[in-house]
mmJSON file of the N, C-alpha and C atoms, coordinates in Angstrom:
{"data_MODEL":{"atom_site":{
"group_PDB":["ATOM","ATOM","ATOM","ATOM","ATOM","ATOM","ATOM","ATOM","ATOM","ATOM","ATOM","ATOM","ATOM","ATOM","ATOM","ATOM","ATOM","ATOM","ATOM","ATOM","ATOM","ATOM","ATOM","ATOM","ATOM","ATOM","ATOM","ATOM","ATOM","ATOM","ATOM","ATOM","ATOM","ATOM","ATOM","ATOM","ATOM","ATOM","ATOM","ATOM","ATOM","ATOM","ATOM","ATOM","ATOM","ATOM","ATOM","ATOM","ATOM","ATOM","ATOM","ATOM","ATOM","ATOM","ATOM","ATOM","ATOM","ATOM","ATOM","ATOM","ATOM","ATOM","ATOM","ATOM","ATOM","ATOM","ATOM","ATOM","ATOM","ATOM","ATOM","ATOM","ATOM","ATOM","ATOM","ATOM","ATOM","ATOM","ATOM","ATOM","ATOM","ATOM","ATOM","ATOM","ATOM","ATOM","ATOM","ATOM","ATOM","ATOM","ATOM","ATOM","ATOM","ATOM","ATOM","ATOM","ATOM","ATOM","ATOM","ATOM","ATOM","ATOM","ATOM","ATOM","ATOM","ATOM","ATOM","ATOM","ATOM","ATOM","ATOM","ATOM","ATOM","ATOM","ATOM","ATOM","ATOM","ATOM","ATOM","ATOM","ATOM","ATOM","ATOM","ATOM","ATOM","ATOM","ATOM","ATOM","ATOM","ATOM","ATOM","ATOM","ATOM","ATOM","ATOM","ATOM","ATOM","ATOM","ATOM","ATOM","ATOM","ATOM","ATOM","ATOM","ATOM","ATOM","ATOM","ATOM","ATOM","ATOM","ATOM","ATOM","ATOM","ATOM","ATOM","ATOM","ATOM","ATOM","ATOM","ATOM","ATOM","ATOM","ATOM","ATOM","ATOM","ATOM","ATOM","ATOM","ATOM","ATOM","ATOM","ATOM","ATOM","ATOM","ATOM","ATOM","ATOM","ATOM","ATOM","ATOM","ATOM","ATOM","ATOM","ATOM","ATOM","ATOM","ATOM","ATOM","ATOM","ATOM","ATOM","ATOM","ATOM","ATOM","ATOM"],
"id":[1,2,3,4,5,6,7,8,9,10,11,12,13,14,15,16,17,18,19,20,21,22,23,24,25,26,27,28,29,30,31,32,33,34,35,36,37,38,39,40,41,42,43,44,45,46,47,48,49,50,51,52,53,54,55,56,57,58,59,60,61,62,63,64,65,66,67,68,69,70,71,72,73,74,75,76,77,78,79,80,81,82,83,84,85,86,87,88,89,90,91,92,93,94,95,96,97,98,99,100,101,102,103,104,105,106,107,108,109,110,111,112,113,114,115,116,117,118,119,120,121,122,123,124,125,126,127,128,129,130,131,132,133,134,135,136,137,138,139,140,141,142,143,144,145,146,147,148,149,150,151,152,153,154,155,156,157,158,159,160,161,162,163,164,165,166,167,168,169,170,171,172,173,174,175,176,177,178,179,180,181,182,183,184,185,186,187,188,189,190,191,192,193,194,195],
"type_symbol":["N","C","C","N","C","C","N","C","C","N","C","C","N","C","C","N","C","C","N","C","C","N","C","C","N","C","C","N","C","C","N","C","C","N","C","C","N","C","C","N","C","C","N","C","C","N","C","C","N","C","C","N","C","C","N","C","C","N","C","C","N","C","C","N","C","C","N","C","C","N","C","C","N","C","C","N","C","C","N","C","C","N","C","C","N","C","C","N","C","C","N","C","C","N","C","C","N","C","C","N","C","C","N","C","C","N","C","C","N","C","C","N","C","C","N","C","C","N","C","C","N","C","C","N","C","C","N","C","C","N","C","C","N","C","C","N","C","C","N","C","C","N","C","C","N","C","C","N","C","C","N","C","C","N","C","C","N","C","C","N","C","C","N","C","C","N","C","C","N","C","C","N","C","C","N","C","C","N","C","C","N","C","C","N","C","C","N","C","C","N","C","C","N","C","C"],
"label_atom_id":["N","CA","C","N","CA","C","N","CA","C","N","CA","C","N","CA","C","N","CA","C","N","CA","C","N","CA","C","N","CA","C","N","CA","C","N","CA","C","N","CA","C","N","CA","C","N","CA","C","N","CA","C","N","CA","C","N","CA","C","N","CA","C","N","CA","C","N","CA","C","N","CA","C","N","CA","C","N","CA","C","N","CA","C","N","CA","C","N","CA","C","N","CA","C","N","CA","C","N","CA","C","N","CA","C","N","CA","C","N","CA","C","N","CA","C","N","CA","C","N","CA","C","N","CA","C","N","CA","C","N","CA","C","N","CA","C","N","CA","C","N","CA","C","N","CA","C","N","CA","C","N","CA","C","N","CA","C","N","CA","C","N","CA","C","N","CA","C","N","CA","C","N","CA","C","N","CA","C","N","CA","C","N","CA","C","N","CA","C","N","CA","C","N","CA","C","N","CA","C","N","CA","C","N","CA","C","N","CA","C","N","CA","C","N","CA","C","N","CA","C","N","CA","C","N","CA","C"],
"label_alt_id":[null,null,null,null,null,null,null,null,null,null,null,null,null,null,null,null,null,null,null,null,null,null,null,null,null,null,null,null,null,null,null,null,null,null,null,null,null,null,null,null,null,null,null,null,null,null,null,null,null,null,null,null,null,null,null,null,null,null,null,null,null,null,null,null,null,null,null,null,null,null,null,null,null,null,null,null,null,null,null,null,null,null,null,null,null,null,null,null,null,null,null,null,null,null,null,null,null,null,null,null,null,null,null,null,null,null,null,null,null,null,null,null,null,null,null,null,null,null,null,null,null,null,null,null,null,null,null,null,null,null,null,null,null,null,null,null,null,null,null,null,null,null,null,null,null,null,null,null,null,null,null,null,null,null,null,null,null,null,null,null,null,null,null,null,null,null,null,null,null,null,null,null,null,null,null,null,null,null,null,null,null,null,null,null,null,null,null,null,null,null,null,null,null,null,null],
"label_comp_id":["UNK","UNK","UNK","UNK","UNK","UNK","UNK","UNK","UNK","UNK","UNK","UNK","UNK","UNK","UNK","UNK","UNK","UNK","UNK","UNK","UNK","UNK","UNK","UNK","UNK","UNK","UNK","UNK","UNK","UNK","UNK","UNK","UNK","UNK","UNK","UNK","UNK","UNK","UNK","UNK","UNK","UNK","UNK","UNK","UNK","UNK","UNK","UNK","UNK","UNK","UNK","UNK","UNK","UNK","UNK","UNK","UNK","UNK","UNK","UNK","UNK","UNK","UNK","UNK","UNK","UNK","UNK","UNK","UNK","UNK","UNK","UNK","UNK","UNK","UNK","UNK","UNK","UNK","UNK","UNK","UNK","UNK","UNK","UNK","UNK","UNK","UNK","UNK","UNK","UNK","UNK","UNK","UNK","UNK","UNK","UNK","UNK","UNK","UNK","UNK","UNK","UNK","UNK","UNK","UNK","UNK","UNK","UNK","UNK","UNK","UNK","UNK","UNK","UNK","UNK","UNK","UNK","UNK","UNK","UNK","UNK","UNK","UNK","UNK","UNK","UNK","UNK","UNK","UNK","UNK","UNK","UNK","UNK","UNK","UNK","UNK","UNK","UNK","UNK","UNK","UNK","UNK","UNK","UNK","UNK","UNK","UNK","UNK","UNK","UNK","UNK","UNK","UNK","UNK","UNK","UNK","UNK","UNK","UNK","UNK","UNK","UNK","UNK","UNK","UNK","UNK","UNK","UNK","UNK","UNK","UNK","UNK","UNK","UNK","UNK","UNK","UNK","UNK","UNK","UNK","UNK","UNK","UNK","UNK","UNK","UNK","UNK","UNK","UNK","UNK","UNK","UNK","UNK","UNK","UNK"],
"label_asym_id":["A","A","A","A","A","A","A","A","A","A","A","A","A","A","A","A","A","A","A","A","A","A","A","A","A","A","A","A","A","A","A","A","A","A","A","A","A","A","A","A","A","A","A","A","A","A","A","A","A","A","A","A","A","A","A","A","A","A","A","A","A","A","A","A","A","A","A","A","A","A","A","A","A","A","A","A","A","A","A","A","A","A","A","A","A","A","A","A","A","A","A","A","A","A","A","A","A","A","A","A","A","A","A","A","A","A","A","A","A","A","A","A","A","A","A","A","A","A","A","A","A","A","A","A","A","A","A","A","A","A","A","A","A","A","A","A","A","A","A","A","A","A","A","A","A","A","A","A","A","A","A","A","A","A","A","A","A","A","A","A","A","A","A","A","A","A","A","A","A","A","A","A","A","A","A","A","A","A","A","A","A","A","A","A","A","A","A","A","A","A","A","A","A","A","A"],
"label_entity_id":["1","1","1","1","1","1","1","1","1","1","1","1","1","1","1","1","1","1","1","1","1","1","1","1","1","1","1","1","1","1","1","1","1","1","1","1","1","1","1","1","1","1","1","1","1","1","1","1","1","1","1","1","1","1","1","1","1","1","1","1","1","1","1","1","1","1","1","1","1","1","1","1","1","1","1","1","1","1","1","1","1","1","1","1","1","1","1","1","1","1","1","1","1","1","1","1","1","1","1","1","1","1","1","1","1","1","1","1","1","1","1","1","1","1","1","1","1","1","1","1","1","1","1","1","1","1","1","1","1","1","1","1","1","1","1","1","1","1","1","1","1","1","1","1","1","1","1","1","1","1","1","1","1","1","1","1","1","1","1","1","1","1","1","1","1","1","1","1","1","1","1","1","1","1","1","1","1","1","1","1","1","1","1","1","1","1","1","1","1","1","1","1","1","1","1"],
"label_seq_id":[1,1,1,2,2,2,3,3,3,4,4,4,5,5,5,6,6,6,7,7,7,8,8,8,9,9,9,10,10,10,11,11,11,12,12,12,13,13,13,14,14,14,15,15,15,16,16,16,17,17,17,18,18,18,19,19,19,20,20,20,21,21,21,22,22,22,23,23,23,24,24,24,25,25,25,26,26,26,27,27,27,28,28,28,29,29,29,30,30,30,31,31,31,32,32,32,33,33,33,34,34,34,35,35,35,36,36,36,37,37,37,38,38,38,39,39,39,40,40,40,41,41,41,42,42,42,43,43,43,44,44,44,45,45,45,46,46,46,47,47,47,48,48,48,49,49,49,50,50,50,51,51,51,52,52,52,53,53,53,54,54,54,55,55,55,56,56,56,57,57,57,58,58,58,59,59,59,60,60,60,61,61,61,62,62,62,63,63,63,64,64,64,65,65,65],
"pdbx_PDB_ins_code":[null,null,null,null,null,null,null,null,null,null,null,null,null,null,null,null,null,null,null,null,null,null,null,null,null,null,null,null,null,null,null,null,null,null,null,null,null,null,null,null,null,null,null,null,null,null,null,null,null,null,null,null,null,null,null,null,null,null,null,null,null,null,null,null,null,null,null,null,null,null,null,null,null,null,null,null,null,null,null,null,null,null,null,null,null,null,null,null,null,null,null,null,null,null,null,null,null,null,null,null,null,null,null,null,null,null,null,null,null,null,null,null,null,null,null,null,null,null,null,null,null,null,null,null,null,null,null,null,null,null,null,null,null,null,null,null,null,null,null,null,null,null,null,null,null,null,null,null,null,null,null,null,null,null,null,null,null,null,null,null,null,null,null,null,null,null,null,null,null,null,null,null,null,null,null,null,null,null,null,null,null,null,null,null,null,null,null,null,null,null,null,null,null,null,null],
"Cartn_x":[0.819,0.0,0.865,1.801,2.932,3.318,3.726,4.82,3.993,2.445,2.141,1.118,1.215,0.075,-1.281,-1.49,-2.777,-3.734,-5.177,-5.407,-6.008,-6.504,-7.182,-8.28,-9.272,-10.34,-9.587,-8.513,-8.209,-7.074,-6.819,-5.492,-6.424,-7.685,-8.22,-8.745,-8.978,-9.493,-8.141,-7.513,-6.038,-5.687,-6.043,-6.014,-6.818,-8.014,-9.129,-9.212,-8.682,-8.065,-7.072,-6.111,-4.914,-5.207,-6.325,-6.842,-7.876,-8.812,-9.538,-9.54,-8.75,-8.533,-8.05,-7.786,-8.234,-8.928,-9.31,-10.442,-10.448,-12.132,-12.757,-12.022,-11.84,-11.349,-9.827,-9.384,-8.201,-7.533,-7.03,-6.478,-4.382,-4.642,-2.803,-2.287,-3.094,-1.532,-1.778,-2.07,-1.665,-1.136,-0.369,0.486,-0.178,-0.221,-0.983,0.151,0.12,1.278,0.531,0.983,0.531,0.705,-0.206,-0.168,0.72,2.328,3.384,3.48,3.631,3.854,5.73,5.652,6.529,7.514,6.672,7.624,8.123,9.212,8.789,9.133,8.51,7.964,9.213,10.465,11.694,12.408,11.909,12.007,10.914,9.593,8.576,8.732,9.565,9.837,10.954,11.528,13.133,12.711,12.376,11.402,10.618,9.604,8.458,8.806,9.32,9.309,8.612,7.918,6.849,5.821,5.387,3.887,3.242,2.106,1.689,0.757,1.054,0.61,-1.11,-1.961,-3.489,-4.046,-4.827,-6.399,-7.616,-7.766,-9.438,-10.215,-11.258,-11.846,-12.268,-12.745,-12.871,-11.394,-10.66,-9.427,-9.253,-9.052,-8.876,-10.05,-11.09,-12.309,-11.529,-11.279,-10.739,-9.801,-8.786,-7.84,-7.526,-9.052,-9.654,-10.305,-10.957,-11.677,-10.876],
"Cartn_y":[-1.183,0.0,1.249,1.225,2.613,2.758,1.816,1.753,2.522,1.702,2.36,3.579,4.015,5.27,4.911,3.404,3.512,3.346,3.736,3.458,1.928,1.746,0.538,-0.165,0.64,0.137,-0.439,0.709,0.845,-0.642,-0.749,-1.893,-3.12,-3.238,-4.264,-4.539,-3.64,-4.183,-4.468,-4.338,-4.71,-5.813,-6.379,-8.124,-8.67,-8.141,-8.887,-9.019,-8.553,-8.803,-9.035,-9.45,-10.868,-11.604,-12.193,-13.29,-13.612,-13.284,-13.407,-14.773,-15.182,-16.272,-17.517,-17.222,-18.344,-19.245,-20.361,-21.146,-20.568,-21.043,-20.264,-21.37,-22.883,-23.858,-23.738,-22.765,-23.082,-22.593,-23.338,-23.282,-22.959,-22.416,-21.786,-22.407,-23.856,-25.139,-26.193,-26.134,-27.22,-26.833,-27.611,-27.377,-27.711,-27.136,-27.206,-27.314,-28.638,-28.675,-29.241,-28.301,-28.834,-30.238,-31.003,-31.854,-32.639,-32.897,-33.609,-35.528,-35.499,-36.829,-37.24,-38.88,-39.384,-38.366,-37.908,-37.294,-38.353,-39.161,-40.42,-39.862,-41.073,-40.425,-39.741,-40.441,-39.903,-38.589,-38.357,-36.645,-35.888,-35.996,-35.494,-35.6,-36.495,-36.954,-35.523,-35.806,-35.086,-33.338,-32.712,-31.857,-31.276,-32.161,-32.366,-33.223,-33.136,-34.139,-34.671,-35.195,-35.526,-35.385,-35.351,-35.256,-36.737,-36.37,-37.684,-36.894,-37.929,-37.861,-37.778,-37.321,-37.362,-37.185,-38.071,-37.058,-36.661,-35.899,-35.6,-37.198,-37.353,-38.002,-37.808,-36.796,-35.93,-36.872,-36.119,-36.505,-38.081,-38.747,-40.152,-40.824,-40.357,-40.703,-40.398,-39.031,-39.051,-39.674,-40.212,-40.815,-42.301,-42.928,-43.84,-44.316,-42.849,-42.884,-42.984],
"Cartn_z":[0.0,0.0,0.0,0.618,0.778,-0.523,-1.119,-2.553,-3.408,-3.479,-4.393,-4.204,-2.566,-2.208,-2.731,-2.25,-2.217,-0.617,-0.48,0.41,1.154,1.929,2.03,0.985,1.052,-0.322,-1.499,-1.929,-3.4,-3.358,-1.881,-1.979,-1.969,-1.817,-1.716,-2.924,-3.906,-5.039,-5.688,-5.673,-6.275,-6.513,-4.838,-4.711,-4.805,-4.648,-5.885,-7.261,-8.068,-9.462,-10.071,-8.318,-8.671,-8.162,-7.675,-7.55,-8.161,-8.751,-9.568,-10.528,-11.131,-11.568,-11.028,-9.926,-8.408,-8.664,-8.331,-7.695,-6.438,-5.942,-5.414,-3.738,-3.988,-3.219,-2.734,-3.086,-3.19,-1.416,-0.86,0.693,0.825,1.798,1.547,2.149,2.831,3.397,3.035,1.663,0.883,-0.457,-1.329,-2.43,-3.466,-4.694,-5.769,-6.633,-7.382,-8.791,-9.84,-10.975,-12.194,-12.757,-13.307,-13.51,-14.777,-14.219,-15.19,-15.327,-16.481,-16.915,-16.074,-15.988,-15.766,-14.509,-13.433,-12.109,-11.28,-11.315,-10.374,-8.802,-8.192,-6.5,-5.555,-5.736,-4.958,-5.159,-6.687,-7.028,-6.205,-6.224,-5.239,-4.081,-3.743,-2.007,-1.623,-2.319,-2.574,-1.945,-2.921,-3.051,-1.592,-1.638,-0.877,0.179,1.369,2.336,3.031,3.793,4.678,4.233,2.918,2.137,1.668,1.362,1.126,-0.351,-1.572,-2.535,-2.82,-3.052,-2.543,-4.164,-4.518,-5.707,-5.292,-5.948,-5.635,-6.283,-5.632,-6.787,-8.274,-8.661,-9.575,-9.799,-10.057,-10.98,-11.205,-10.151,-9.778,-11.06,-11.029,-11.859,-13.629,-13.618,-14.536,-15.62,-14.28,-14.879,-14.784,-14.91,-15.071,-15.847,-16.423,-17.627,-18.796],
"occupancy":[1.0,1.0,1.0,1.0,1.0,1.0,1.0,1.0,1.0,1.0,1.0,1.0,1.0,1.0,1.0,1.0,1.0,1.0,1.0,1.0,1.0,1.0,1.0,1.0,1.0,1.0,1.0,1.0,1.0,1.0,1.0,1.0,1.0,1.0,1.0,1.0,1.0,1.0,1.0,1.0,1.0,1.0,1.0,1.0,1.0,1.0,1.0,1.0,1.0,1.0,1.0,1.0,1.0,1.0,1.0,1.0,1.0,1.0,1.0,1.0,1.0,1.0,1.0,1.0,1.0,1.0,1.0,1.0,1.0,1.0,1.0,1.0,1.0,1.0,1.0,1.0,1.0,1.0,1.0,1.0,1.0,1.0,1.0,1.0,1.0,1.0,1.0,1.0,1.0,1.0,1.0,1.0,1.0,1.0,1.0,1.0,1.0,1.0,1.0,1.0,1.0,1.0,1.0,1.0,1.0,1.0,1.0,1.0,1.0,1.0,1.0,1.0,1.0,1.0,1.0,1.0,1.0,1.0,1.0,1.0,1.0,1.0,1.0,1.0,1.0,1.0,1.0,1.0,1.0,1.0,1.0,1.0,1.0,1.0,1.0,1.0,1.0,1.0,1.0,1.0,1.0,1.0,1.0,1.0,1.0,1.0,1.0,1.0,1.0,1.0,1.0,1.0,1.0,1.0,1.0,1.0,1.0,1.0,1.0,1.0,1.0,1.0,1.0,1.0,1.0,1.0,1.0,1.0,1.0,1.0,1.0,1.0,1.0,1.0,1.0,1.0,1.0,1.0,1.0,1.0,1.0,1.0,1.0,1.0,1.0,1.0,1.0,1.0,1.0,1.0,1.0,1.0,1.0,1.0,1.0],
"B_iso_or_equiv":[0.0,0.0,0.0,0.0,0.0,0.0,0.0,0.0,0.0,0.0,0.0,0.0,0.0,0.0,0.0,0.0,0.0,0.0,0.0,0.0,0.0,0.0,0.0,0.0,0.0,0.0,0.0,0.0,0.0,0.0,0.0,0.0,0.0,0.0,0.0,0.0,0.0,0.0,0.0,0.0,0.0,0.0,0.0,0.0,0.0,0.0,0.0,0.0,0.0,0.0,0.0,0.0,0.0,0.0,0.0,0.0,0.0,0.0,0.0,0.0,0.0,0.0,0.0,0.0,0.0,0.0,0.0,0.0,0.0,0.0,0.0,0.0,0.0,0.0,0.0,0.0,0.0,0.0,0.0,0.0,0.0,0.0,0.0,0.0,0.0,0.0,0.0,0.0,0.0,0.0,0.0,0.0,0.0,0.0,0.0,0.0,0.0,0.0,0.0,0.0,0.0,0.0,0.0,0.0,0.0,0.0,0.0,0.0,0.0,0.0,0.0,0.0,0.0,0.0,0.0,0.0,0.0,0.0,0.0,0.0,0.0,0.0,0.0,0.0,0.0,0.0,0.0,0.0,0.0,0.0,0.0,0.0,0.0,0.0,0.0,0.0,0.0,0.0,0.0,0.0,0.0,0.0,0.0,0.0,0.0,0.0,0.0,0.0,0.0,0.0,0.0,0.0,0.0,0.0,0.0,0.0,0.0,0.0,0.0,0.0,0.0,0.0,0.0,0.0,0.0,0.0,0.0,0.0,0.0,0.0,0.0,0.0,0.0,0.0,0.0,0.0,0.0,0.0,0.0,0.0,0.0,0.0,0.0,0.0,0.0,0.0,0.0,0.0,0.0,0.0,0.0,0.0,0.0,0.0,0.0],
"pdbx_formal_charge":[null,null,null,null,null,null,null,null,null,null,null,null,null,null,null,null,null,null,null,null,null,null,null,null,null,null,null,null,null,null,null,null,null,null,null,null,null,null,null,null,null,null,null,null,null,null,null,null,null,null,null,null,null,null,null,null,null,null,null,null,null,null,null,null,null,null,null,null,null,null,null,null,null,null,null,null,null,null,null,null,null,null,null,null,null,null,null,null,null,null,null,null,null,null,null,null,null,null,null,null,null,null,null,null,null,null,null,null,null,null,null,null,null,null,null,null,null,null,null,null,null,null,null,null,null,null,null,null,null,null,null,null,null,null,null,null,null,null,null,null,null,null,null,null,null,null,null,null,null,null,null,null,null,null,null,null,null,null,null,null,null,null,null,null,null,null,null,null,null,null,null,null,null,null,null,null,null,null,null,null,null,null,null,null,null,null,null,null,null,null,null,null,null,null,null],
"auth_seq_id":[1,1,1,2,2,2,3,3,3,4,4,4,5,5,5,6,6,6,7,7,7,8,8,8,9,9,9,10,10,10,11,11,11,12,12,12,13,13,13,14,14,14,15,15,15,16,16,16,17,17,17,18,18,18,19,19,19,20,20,20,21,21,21,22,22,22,23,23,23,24,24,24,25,25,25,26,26,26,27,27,27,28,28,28,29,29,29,30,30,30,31,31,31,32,32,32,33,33,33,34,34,34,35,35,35,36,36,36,37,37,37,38,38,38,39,39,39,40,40,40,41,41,41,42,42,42,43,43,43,44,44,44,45,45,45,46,46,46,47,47,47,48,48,48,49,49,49,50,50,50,51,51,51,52,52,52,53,53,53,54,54,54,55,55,55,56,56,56,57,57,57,58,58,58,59,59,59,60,60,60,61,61,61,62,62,62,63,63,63,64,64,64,65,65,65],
"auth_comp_id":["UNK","UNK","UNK","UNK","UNK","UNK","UNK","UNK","UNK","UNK","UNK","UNK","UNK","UNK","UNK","UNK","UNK","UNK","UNK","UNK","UNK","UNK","UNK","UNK","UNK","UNK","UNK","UNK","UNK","UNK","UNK","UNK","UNK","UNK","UNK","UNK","UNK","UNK","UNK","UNK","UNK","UNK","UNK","UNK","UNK","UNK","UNK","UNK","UNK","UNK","UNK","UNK","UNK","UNK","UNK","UNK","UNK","UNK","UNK","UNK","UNK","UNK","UNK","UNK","UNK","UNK","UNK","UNK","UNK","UNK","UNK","UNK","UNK","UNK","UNK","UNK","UNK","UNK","UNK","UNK","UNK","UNK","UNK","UNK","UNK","UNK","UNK","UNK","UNK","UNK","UNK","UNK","UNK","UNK","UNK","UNK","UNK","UNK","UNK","UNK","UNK","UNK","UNK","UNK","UNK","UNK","UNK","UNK","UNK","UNK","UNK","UNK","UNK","UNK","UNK","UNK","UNK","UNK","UNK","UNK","UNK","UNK","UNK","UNK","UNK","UNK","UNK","UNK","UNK","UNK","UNK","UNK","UNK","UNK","UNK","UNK","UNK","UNK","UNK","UNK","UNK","UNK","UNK","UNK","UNK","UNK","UNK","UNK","UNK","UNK","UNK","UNK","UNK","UNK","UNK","UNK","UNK","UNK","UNK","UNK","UNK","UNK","UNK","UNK","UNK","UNK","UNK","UNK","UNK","UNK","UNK","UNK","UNK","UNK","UNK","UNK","UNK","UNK","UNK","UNK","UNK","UNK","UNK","UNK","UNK","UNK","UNK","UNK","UNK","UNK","UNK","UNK","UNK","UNK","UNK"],
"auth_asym_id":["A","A","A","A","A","A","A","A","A","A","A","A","A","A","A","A","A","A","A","A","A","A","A","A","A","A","A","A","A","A","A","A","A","A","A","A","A","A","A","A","A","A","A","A","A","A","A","A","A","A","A","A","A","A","A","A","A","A","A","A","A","A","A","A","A","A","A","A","A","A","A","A","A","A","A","A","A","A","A","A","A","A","A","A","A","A","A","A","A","A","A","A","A","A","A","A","A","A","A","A","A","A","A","A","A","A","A","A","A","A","A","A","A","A","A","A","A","A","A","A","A","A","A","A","A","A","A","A","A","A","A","A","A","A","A","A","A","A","A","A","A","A","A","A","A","A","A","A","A","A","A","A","A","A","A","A","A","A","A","A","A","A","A","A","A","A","A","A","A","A","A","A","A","A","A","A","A","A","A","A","A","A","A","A","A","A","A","A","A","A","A","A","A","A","A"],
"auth_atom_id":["N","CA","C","N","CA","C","N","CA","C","N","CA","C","N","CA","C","N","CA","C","N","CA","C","N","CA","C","N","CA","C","N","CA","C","N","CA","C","N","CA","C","N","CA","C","N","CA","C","N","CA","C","N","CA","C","N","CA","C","N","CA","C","N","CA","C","N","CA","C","N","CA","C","N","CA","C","N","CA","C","N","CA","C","N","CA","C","N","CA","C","N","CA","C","N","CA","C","N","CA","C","N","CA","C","N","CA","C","N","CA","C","N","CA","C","N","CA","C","N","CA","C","N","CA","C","N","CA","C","N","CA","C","N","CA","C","N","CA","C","N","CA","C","N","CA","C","N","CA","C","N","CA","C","N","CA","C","N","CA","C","N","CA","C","N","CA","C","N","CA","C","N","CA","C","N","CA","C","N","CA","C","N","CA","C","N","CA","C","N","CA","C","N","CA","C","N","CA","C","N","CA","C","N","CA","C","N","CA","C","N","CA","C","N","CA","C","N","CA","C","N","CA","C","N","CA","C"],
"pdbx_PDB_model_num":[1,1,1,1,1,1,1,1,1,1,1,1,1,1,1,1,1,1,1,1,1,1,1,1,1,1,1,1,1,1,1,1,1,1,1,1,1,1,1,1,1,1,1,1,1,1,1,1,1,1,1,1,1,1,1,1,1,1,1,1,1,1,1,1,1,1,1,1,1,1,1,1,1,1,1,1,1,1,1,1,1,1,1,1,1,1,1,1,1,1,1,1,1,1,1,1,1,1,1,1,1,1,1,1,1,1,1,1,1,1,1,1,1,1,1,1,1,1,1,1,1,1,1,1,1,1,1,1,1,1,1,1,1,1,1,1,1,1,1,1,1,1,1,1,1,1,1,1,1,1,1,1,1,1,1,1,1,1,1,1,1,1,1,1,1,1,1,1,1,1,1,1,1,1,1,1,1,1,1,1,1,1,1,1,1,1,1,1,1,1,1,1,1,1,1]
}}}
């Protein structure tokens, strides 16, 4: 807000139209990665420590179909 002299209101619409293209689901303690072919798991481990790999169903369904 200082940097760019704006006030509260005006800083709030700001970040409403960098988020905007959000999902509306989307939570800030969990990790969202695009979906790559052939990642095998010890590179993700590597990376990512103590995580556990998860699908939605939605997807799981998907990639079934």
């Amino acid at each position: 807000m200082q940097a760019e002299k704006l006030n509260h209101r005006e800083s709030e619409k700001v970040v409403r139209r960098k988020n905007a293209g959000m999902p509306p689901n989307v939570q800030e303690n969990n990790i969202y990665m695009k979906l790559f072919k052939n990642i095998p798991r010890s590179d993700l481990e590597m990376v990512f420590p103590n995580t556990e790999v998860r699908f939605r169903f939605f997807d799981k369904l998907r990639l079934g179909l």
